[in-house]
C-alpha positions as CSV (number, residue, x, y, z in Angstrom):
1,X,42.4,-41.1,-2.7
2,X,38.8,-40.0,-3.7
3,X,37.3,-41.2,-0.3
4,X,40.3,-40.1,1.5
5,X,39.5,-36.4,-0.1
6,X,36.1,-36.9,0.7
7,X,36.9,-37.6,4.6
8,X,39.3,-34.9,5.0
9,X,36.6,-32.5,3.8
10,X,34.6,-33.9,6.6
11,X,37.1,-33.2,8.7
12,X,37.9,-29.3,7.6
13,X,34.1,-28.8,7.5
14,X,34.0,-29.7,11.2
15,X,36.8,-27.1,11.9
16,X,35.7,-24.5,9.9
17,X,32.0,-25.0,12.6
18,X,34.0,-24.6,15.4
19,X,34.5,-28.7,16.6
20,X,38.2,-30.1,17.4
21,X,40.1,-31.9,14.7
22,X,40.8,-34.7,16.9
23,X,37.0,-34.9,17.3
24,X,36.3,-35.0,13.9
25,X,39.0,-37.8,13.0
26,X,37.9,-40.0,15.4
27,X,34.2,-40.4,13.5
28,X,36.3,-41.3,10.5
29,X,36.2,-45.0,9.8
30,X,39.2,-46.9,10.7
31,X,40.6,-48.1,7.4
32,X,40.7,-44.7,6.6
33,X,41.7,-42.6,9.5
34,X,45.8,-42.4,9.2
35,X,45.3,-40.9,5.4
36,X,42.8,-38.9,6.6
37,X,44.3,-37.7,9.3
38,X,47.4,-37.1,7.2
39,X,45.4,-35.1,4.9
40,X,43.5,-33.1,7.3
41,X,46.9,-31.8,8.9
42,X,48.4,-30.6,6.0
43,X,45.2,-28.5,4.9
44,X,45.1,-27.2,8.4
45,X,48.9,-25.6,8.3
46,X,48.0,-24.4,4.5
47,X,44.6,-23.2,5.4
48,X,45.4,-19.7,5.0
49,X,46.7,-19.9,1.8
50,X,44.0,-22.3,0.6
51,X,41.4,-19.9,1.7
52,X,42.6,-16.8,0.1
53,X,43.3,-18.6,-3.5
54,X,39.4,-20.3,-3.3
55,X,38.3,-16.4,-2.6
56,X,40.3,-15.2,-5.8
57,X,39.5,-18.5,-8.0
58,X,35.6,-18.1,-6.7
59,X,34.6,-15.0,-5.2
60,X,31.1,-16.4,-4.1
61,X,31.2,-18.8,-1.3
62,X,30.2,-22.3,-2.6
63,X,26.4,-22.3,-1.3
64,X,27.4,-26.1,0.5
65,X,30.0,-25.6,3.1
66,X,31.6,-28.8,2.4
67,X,32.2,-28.5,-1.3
68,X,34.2,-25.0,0.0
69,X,35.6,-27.6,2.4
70,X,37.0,-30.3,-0.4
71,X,38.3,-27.3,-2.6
72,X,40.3,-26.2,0.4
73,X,41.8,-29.6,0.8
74,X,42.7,-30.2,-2.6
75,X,44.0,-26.8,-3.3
76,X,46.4,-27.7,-0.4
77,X,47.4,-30.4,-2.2
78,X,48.3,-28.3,-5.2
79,X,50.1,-25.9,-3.1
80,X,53.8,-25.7,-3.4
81,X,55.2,-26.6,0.2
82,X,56.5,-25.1,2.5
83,X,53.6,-23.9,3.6
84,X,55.1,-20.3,5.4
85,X,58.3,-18.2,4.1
86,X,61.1,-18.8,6.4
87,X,61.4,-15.8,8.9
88,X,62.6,-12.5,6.9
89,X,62.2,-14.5,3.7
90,X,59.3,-13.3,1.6
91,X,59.3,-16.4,-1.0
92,X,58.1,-19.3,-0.6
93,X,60.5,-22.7,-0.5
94,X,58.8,-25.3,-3.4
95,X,58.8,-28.7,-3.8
96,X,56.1,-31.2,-5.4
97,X,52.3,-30.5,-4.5
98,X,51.3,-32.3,-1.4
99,X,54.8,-33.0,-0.3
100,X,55.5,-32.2,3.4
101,X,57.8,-33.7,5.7
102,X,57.4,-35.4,9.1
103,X,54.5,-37.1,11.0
104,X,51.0,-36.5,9.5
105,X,52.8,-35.9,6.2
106,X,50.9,-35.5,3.0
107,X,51.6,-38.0,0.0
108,X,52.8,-36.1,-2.7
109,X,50.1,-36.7,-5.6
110,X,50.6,-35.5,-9.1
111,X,48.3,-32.2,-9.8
112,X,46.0,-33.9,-12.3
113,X,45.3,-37.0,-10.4
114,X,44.5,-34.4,-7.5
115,X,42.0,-32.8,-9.5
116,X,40.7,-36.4,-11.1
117,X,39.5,-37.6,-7.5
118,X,38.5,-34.4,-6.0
119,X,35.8,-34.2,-8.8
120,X,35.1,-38.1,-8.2
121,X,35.2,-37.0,-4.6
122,X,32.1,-34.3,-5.4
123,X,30.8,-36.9,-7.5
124,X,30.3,-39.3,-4.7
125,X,28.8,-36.7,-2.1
126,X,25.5,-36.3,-2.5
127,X,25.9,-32.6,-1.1
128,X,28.4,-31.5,-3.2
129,X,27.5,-33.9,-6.5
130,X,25.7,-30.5,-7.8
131,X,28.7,-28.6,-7.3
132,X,31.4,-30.7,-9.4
133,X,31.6,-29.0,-12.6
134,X,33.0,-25.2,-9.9
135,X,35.7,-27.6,-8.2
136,X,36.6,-29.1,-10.9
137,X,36.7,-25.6,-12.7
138,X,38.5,-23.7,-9.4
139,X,41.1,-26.7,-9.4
140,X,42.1,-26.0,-13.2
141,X,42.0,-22.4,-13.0
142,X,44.6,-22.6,-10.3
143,X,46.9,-25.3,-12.3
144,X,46.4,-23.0,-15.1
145,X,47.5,-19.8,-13.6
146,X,49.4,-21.4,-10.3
147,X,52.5,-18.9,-10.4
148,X,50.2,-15.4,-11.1
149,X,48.2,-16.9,-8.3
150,X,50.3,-17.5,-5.7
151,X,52.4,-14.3,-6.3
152,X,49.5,-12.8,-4.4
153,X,49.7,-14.5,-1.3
154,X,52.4,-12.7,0.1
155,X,50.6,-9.5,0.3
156,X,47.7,-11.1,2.3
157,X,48.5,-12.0,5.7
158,X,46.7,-14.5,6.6
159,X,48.0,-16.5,3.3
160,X,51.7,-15.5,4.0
161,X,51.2,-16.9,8.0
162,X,48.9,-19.6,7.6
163,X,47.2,-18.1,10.9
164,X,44.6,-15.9,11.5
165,X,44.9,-11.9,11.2
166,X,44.5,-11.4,14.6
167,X,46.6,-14.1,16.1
168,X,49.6,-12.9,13.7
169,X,48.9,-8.8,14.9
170,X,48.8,-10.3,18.6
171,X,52.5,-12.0,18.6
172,X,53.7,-9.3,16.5
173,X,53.4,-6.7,19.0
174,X,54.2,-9.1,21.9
175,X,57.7,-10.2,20.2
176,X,58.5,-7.6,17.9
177,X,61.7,-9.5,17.6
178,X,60.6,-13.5,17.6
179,X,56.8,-13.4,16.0
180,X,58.5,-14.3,12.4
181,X,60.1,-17.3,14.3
182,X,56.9,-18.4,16.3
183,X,54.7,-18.4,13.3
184,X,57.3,-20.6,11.2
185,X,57.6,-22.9,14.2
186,X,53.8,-23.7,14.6
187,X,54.2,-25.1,11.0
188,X,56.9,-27.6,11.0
189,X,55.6,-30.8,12.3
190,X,56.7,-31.8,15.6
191,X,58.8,-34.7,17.4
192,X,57.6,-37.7,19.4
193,X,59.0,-37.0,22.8
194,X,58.9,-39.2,25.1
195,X,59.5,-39.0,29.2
196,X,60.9,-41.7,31.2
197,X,59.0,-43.7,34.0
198,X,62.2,-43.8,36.6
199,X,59.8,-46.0,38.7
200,X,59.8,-48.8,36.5
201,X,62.8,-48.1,33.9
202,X,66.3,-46.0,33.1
203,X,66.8,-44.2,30.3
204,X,69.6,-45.7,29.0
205,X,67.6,-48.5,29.5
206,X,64.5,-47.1,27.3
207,X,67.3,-46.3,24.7
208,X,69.3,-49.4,24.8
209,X,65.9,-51.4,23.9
210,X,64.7,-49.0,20.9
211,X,68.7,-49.3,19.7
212,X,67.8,-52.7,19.4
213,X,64.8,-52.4,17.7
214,X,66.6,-50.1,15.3
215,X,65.1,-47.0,16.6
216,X,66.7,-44.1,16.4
217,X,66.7,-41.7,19.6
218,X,68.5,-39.6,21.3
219,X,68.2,-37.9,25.1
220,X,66.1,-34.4,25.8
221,X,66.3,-33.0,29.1
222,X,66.7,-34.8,32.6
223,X,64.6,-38.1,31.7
224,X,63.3,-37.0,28.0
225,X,63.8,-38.9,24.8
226,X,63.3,-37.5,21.1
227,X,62.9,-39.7,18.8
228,X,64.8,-39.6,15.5
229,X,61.4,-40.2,13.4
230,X,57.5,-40.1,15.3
231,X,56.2,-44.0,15.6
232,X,52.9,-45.8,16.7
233,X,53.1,-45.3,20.5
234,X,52.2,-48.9,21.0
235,X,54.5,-50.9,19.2
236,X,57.2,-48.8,20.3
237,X,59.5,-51.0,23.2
238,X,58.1,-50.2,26.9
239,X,55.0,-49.1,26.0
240,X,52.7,-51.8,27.9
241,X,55.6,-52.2,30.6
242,X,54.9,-48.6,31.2
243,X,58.2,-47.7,30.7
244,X,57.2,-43.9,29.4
245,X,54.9,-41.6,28.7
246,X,54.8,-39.0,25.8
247,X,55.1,-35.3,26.9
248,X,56.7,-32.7,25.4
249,X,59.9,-31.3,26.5
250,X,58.5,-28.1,27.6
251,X,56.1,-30.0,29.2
252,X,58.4,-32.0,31.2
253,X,59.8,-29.1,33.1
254,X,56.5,-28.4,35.2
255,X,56.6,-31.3,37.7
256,X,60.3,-31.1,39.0
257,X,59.2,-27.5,39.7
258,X,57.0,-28.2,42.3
259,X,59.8,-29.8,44.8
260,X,57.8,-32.1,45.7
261,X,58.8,-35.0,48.2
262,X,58.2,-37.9,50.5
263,X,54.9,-37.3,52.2
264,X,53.8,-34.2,50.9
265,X,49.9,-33.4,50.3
266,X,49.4,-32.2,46.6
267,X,47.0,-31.0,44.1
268,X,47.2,-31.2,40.1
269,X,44.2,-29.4,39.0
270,X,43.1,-29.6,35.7
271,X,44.9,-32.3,35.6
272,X,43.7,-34.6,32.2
273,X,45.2,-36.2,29.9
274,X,47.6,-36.8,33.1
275,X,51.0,-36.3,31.9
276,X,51.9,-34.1,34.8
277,X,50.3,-36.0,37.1
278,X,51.8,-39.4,36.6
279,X,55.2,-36.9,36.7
280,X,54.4,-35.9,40.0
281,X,54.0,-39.7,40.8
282,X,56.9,-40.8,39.5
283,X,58.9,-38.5,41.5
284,X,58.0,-38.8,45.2
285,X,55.5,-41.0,47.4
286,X,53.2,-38.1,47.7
287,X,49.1,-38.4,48.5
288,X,47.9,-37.0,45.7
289,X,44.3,-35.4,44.3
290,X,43.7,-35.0,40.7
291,X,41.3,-32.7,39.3
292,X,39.4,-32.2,36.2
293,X,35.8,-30.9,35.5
294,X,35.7,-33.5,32.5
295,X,34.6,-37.1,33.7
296,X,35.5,-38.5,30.5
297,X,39.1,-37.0,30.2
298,X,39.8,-38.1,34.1
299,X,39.1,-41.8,33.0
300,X,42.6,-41.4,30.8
301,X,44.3,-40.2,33.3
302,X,43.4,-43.3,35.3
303,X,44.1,-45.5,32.4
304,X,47.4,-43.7,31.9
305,X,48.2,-44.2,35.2
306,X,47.1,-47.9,35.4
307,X,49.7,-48.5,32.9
308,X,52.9,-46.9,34.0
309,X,51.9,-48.6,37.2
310,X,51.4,-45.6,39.2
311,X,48.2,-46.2,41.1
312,X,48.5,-48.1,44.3
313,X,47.1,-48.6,48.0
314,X,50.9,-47.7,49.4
315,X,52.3,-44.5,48.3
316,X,52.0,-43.1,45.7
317,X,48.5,-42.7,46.7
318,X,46.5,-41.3,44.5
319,X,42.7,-40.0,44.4
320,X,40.6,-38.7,40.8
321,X,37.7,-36.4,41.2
322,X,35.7,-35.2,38.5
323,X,35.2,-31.3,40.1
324,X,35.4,-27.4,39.0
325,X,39.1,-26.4,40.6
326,X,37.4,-23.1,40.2
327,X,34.9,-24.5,43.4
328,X,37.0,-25.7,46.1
329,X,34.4,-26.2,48.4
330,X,32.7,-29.0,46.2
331,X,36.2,-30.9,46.3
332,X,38.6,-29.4,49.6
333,X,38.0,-31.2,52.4
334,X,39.4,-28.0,54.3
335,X,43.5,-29.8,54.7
336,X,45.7,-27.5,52.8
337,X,47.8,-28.7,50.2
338,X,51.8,-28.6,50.5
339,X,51.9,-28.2,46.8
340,X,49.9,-27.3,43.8
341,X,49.9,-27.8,40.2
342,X,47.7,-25.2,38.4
343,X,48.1,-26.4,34.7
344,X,44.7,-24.3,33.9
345,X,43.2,-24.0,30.8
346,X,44.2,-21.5,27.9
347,X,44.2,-20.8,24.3
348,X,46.6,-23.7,23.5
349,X,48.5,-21.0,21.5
350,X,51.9,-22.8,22.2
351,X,51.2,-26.2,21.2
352,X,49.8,-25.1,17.3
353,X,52.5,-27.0,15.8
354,X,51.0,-30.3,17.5
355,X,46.8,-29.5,17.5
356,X,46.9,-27.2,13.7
357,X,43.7,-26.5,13.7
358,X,43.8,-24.6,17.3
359,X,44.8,-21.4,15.4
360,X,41.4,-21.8,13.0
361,X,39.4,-22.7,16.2
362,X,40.2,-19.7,18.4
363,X,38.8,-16.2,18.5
364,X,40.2,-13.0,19.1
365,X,37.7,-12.7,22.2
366,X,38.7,-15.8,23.5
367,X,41.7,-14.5,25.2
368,X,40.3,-12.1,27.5
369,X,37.6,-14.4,28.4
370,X,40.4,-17.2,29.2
371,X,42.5,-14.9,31.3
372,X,39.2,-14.6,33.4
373,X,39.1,-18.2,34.1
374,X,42.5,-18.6,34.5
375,X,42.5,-15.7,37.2
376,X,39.0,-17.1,38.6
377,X,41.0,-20.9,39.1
378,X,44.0,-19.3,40.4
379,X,42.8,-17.3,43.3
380,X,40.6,-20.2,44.5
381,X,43.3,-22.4,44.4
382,X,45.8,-20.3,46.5
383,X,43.2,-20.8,49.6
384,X,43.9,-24.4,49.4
385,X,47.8,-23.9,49.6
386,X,49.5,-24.4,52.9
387,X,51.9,-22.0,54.7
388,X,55.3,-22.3,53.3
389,X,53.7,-24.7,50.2
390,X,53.9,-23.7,46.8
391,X,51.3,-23.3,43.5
392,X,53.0,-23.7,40.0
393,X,51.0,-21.5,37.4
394,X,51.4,-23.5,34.0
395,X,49.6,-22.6,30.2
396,X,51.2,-24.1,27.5
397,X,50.3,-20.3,25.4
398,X,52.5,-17.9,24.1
399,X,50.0,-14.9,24.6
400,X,51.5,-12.7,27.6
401,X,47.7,-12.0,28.5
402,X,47.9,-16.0,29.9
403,X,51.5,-15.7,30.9
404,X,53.2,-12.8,32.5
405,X,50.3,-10.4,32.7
406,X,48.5,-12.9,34.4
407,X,51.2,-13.6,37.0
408,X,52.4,-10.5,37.8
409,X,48.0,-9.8,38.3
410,X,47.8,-12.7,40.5
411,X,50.9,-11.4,42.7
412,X,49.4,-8.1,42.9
413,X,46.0,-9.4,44.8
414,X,47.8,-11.8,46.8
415,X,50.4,-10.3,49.3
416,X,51.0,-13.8,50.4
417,X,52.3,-14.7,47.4
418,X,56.3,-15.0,47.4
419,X,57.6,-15.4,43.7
420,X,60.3,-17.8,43.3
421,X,62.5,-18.8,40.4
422,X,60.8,-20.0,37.2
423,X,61.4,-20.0,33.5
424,X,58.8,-17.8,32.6
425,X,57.9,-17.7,28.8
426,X,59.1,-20.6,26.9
427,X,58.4,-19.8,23.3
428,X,58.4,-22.9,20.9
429,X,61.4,-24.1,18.9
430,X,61.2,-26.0,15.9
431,X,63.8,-27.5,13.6
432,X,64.8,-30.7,12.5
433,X,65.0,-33.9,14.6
434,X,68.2,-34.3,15.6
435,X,67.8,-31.2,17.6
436,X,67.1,-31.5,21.2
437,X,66.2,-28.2,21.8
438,X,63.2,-28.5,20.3
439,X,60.1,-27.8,22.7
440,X,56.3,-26.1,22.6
441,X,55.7,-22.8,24.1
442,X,54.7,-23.1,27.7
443,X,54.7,-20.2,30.8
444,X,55.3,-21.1,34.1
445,X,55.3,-19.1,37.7
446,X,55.9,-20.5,40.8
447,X,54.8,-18.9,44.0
448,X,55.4,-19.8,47.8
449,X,52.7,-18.6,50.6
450,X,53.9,-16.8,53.1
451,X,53.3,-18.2,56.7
């Protein structure tokens, strides 16, 4: 446990300086990566609370950022779970420290061996050696006076939410009804969903084979699958057949949208890691280009495509270009596109329950400076759309500055553009596994040029 303590704090330190949690795991060494990765999850939906105890217990920030980083994680450890109060319910749900349920779950360790390896942790880190005697000291004060402690949090918002002051103020006044229900939902862990390759399988198909390998799942949607507990990806049946892709069940709705069909000419900008894109593929024999400014992320999509079999010199045809969407004329070769897939980038504020440490990552000021990207993408993308074609405007964000504002802006400079039938805001829904419903927040708008 020390070195797993000792990663994880590697892994909050890179957060807490701005770099990706995904980023930072994957420098962990490979024996240790699942527990750390485990470990660093938890602290990231309990970093509120873990941060506002550590400012009680020690009101001067540790002078080395990652001894502040390996109290955090252990103090998560100590935490009761759950790690919000359920919508309108001010008191927190306990169980043992560290005990959380679902994928990425924490082991639940008893409180004293916590504190015995964090300090064995510090002891081992030449950084944070000096510093062993305050986490050792911060950790017992909490264990000493855990329930006057955490009768606090409650008042302080950023404890109560486990997100960020600004984020919480920011869905409170865009769902004065739902924000309770949205924070809550970024916090329970979510489900592997999966999406069916029609090309090369069925879904009963899919299902038959994981009953088989005792697997419990269950259909989502048109060609979904939930299943029943998250697994390795690759040892899961179909995987190196290509039988399916993950993708959440939100995510899953974008590509039917489009209509596309035999023949057509069609765009997916920004379109890495590729989920939509190999969707668009499976669906139709369509000549397709794929677009992302990131060279390295566009290689997965090819690899992702390789797999389900996708890629071929009969349609589907398919073409990847590393370009800015933003800059058609270092990509369009002037033929417009019957159909377009605008998946641009945003704050990520739907998918929290997924990537945790997005919330900690963000700014306040990032939004507006999004929304002018998104807007910037948008209108170069509408010149490449063809009379009668269509362009799908997709964020998987809950913030109405990404979703509706920014549609009903973009059909305000463009009399062209024809809105058609969407769904519009999907905010996330999160419960238990069995249910199907269950989904990330995503917006979508689809618009058809006028001739």
């Amino acid at each position: 446990m020390r070195d797993l303590l000792a990663e994880s704090a590697g892994v909050v330190r890179a957060v807490l300086a701005g770099r990706s949690m995904t980023d930072a795991i994957g420098q962990v060494p490979a024996p240790l990566r699942a527990g750390t990765q485990a470990l660093s999850f938890h602290a990231m939906r309990r970093l509120g609370e873990a941060r506002a105890l550590r400012r009680i217990l020690a009101p001067r920030t540790p002078p080395e950022p990652l001894a502040e980083a390996l109290l955090l994680v252990s103090l998560c450890l100590l935490l009761p779970s759950a790690a919000s109060p359920a919508p309108g319910d001010g008191a927190a749900r306990t169980r043992p420290a560290g005990a959380v349920d679902g994928p990425h779950a924490a082991p639940a360790y008893a409180p004293y061996t916590v504190v015995d390896q964090a300090v064995q942790a510090a002891a081992a880190m030449p950084r944070v050696a000096p510093l062993k005697g305050l986490v050792n000291g911060v950790l017992r004060s909490f264990l000493r006076d855990q329930d006057a402690l955490l009768a606090q949090l409650p008042r302080q918002i950023e404890a109560r939410w486990n997100h960020p002051q600004w984020w919480v103020d920011k869905l409170r006044s865009a769902y004065p009804d739902d924000w309770e229900a949205i924070l809550a939902a970024a916090n329970v862990q979510a489900p592997l969903t999966l999406r069916v390759n029609r090309r090369r399988a069925t879904r009963q198909q899919v299902l038959d084979a994981f009953q088989a390998a005792g697997i419990g799942a269950r259909p989502v949607g048109d060609m979904g699958i939930v299943l029943d507990q998250p697994r390795p990806v690759q040892r899961l049946p179909g995987f190196e057949e290509g039988w399916w892709s993950v993708q959440d069940a939100g995510a899953q709705l974008a590509a039917p949208l489009l209509g596309v069909s035999d023949g057509m000419r069609v765009l997916d900008a920004c379109a890495a890691p590729g989920g939509k894109t190999a969707h668009l593929l499976e669906l139709a024999d369509i000549d397709l280009l794929a677009l992302d400014a990131d060279a390295g992320r566009l290689q997965r999509v090819g690899d992702n495509l390789r797999r389900l079999g996708l890629p071929s010199a009969q349609p589907p045809r398919v073409t990847l270009r590393a370009a800015d969407a933003a800059d058609p004329a270092a990509w369009w070769d002037g033929k417009p596109f019957d159909a377009v897939l605008a998946d641009v980038p945003c704050t990520a504020s739907g998918i929290v329950r997924r990537h945790p440490d997005i919330r900690w990552l963000r700014r306040a000021d990032d939004v507006p400076r999004t929304v002018k990207l998104q807007a910037r993408i948008v209108d170069a993308l509408w010149r490449t759309v063809a009379p009668g074609g269509r362009l799908l405007y997709v964020t998987c964000s809950v913030f109405p500055d990404e979703g509706e504002r920014q549609a009903a802006a973009f059909a305000a400079r463009h009399a062209d553009a024809r809105r058609l039938d969407a769904p519009g805001q999907l905010l996330p829904v999160a419960s238990d596994a069995t249910d199907t419903t269950q989904h990330d927040g995503f917006f979508y708008a689809l618009f058809a040029k006028g001739s």
